[in-house]
N, C-alpha and C positions, 0 to 999 in steps of 0.2 A: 624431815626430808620432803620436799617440795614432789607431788605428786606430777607424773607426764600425763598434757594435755593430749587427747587422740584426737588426731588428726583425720580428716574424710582423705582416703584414698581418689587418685584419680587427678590432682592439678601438681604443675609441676609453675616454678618460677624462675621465667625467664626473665630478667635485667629486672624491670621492678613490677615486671604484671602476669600476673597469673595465668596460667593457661590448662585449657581442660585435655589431660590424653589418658582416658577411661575405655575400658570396654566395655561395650552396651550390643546385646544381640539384636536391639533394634535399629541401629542405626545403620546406613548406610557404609557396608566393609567393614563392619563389627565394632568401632571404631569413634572415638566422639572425641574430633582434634579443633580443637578451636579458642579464639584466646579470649579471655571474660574480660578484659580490657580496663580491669579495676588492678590497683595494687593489694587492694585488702584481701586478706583471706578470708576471713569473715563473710565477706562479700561475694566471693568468688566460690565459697563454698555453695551459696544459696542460688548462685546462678547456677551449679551444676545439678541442685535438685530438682532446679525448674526444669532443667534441659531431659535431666530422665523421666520426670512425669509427663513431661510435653511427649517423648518418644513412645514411652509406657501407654499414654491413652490415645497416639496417631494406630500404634498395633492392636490395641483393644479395638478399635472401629474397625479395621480395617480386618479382624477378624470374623466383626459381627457383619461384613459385608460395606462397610460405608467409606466414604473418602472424603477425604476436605480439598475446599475449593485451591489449596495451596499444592496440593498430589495431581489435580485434575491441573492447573494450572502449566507445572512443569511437563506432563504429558503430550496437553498441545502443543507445546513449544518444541517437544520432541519431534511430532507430527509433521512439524508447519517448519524445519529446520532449511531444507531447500528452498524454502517462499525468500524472496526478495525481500518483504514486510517483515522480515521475522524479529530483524530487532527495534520496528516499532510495537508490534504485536508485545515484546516481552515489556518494553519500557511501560505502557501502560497495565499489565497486568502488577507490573511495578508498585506503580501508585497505588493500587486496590489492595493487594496482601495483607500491609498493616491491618487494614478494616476487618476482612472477611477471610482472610488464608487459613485460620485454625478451624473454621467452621465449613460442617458438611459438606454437602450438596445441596442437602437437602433442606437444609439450611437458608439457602442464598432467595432470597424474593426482595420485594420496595423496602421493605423495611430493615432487613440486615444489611441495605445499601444506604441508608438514608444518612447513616455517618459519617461514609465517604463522600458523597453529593454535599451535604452542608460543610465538609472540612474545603472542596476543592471550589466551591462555591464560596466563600468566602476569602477564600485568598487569591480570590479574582480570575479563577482558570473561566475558560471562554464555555457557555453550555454544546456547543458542538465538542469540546474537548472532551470533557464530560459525557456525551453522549457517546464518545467514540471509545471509550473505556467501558460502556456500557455493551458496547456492542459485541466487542471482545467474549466480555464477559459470557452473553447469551451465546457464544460460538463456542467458548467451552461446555456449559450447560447439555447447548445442544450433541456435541458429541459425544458424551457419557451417558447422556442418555439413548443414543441411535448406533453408535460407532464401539465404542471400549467395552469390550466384556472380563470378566474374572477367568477363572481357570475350569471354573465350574460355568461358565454362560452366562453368568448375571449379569447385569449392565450395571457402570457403574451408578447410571440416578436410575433407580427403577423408580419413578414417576414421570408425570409430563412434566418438560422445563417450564418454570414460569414464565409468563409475558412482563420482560423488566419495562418498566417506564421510560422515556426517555424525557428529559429537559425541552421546554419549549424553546427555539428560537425565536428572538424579536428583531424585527425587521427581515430586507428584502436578501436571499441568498446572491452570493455575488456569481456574476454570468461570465458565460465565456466571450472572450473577442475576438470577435477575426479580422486577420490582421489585411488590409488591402497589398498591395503589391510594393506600391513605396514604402507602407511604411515598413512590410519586410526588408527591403532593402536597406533600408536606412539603418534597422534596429543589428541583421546582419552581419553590417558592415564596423555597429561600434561591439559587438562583441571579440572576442579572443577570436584567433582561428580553430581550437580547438572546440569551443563551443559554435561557432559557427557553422562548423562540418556539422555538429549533431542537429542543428536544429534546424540545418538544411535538409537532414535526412527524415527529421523527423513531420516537416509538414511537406512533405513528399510522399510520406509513406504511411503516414497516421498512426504511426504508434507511440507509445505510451514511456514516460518518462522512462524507465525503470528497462522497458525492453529495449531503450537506445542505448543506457549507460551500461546493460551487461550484455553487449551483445557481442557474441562470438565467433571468432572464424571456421570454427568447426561446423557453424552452424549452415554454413553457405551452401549451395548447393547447385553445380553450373546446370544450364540448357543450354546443351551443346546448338542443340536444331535450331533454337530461337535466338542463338549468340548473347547469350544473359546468363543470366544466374539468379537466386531466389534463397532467403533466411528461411530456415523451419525454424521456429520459434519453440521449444520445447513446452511440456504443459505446466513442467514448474516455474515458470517465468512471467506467463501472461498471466491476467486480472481472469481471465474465464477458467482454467485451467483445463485448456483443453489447446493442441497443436494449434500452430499458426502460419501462415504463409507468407513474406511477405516479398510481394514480387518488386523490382527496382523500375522506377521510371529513368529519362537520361539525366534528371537534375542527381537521383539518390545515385543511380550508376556513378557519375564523377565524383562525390562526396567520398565511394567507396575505393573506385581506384587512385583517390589521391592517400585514402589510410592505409593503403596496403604497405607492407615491410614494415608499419612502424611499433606492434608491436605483437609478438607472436598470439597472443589466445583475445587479447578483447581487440575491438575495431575502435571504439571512443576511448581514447586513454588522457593523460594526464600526468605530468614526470612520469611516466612510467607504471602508473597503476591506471586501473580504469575509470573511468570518471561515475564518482559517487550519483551527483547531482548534477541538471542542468540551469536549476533555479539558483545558482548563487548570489554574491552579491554581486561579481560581475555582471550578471543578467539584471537583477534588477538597478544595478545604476545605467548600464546599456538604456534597460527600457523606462527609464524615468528623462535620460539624458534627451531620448528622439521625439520627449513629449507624447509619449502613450498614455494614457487611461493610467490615474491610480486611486482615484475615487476607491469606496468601500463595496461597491456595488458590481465592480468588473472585478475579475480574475487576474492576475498581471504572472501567471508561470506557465509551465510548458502546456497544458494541456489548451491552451488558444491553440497552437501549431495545429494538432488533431483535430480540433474542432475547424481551423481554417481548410485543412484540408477534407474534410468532410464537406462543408460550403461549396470549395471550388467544385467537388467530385457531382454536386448537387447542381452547381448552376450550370456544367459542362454539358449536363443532361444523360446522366449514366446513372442504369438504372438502380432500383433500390437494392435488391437482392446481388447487388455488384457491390454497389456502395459498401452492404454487410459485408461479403468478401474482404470489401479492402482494408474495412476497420477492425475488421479480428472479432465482431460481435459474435456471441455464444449463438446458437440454432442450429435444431436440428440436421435440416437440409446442406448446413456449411460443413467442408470437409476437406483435411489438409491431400484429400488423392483426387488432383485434377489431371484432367486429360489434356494434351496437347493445345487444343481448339478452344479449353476453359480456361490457361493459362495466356494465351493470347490476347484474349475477350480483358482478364484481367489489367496485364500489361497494358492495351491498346489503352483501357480505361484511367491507367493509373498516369498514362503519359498525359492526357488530357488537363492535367491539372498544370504542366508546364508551358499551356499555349496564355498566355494575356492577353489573348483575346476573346477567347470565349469563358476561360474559367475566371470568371469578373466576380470580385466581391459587391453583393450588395452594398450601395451607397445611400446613405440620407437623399438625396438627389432625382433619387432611382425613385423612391419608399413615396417621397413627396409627387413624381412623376405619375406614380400609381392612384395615388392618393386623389388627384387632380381627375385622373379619368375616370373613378367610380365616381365622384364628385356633379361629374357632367353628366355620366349616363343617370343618376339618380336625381337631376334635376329635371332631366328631359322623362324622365318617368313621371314625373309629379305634374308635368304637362301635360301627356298622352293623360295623366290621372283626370285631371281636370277636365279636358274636353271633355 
């Protein structure tokens, strides 16, 4: 009589692949449902052994007080769930896992990274990409160690995070452009109109990819006395996280009363949801088509607009601590509870950018203009030298 072979409890076969539904007190809902994605049982047995010793030694640390960079990982993500960035933030901690998720905290320095550096490094990823995964990284670090405590007050890295390395860049970082008056118009004029509304608003009003595309009608706010109205920009949406103001000149005014009814909670939409992106490829065949800049050395996406409108707000002659105002920069002294007379000041300053006549971009023309007059007073100096 042919003896029965005993089977591991715990997989069940579904069509031809095994899948794991065990109970395991460590795992998350008591529970460990997932499919081994092999036909063999043989096979599928040995993935279930891996899976309760991987479980069995994440609870042993985590008893002994320690975490892995894969538990700290998911935490941030928990944190940072409101941020705009959040699902860049997860995709690169993406790529890291494989490397370094089973391992500590405390664990994590140049050398437990050096893995992933030569994996993404060799299959060509950009060292700025690379570094932007590193950067991540050290903002987990640093929160486990300053931010997340246990039950008992521990933190979870009780050391100092280390200082990760970053990849050198070669060559020159690409700059912003500003754009002059034509070629706004031009570039404008070959976008959609839905992209045009934003990016009308946006170098109007100098803010920031992200705070054009999720911007909300809730967030509006009339002055009645001033016959205007003004966005509070919440603290989970801006780059500083902290409230924002952003007052309307007469160009963003009409950008705003032309979106009005069209769709109830965002202002920039798109069939009907809100617009992801302003850099599509719309924009970029727009601004390849008007003959803008695409050199490696220039910018060619939204954040020119900001920077244009910070130029004009500069050559208009409004001052700095205004300027800060209107770009939403983090300081102390800046603060979303203005008075009557410091929203004026704002507006008066923010309309300036719609005169062309004074808010003039810098031109080559200009630069060389200048150029010519130290030129002359430093040869009549070598004169006066002389005598």
């Amino acid at each position: 009589m042919r003896k029965k072979q005993n089977r591991m409890p715990g997989l069940r076969l579904k069509g031809e692949i095994w899948h794991i539904e065990k109970r395991c007190k460590h795992a998350e809902g008591g529970w460990i449902r997932e499919s081994t994605e092999t036909s063999s049982r043989t096979e599928a047995e040995q993935i279930l052994i891996r899976r309760l010793a991987e479980l069995e030694a994440k609870a042993q640390l985590k008893a002994q007080g320690f975490f892995t960079f894969e538990q700290a990982a998911f935490r941030y993500l928990e944190d940072k769930t409101d941020k705009p960035s959040v699902d860049s933030m997860a995709m690169h901690l993406d790529q890291v896992l494989p490397f370094i998720g089973e391992l500590t905290l405390e664990q994590i320095h140049d050398g437990t990274l050096k893995p992933f550096v030569d994996h993404e490094t060799k299959r060509g990823l950009a060292p700025k990409s690379i570094n932007n995964v590193i950067t991540i990284i050290t903002a987990v670090l640093n929160r486990a160690a300053r931010v997340w405590r246990t039950e008992e007050g521990i933190p979870w890295l009780c050391q100092v995070p280390p200082r990760l390395s970053r990849l050198p860049i070669k060559g020159k970082q690409a700059r912003a452009y500003t754009l002059s008056w034509d070629e706004q118009d031009r570039l404008f004029a070959s976008l959609p109109d839905y992209l045009a509304d934003a990016a009308t608003f946006g170098i109007n009003t100098g803010c920031r990819e992200q705070e054009i595309c999720q911007l909300r009608w809730d967030w509006e706010i009339d002055i009645p006395d001033m016959d205007t109205s003004v966005f509070v920009l919440p603290e989970s949406i801006t780059k500083t996280s902290v409230e924002r103001v952003v007052v309307l000149n007469s160009a963003a005014t009409e950008v705003i009363d032309r979106r009005r009814d069209i769709h109830p909670e965002f202002v920039f939409t798109y069939r009907g949801r809100s617009v992801g992106k302003i850099r599509t490829s719309a924009w970029r065949r727009a601004w390849e088509r008007v003959g803008l800049p695409t050199g490696s050395g220039v910018l060619k996406g939204v954040h020119n607009l900001r920077h244009t409108f910070a130029t004009r707000l500069r050559a208009a002659g409004v001052p700095l601590e205004t300027r800060k105002a209107l770009m939403g920069h983090a300081a102390g002294d800046i603060t979303t509870h203005y008075s009557a007379a410091e929203l004026q000041e704002l507006l008066t300053a923010a309309e300036k950018v719609t005169d062309r006549g004074i808010a003039q971009t810098p031109t080559l023309s200009v630069i060389k203009a200048k150029s010519a007059i130290v030129g002359k007073v430093s040869e009549k100096e070598k004169g006066l030298t002389a005598k």
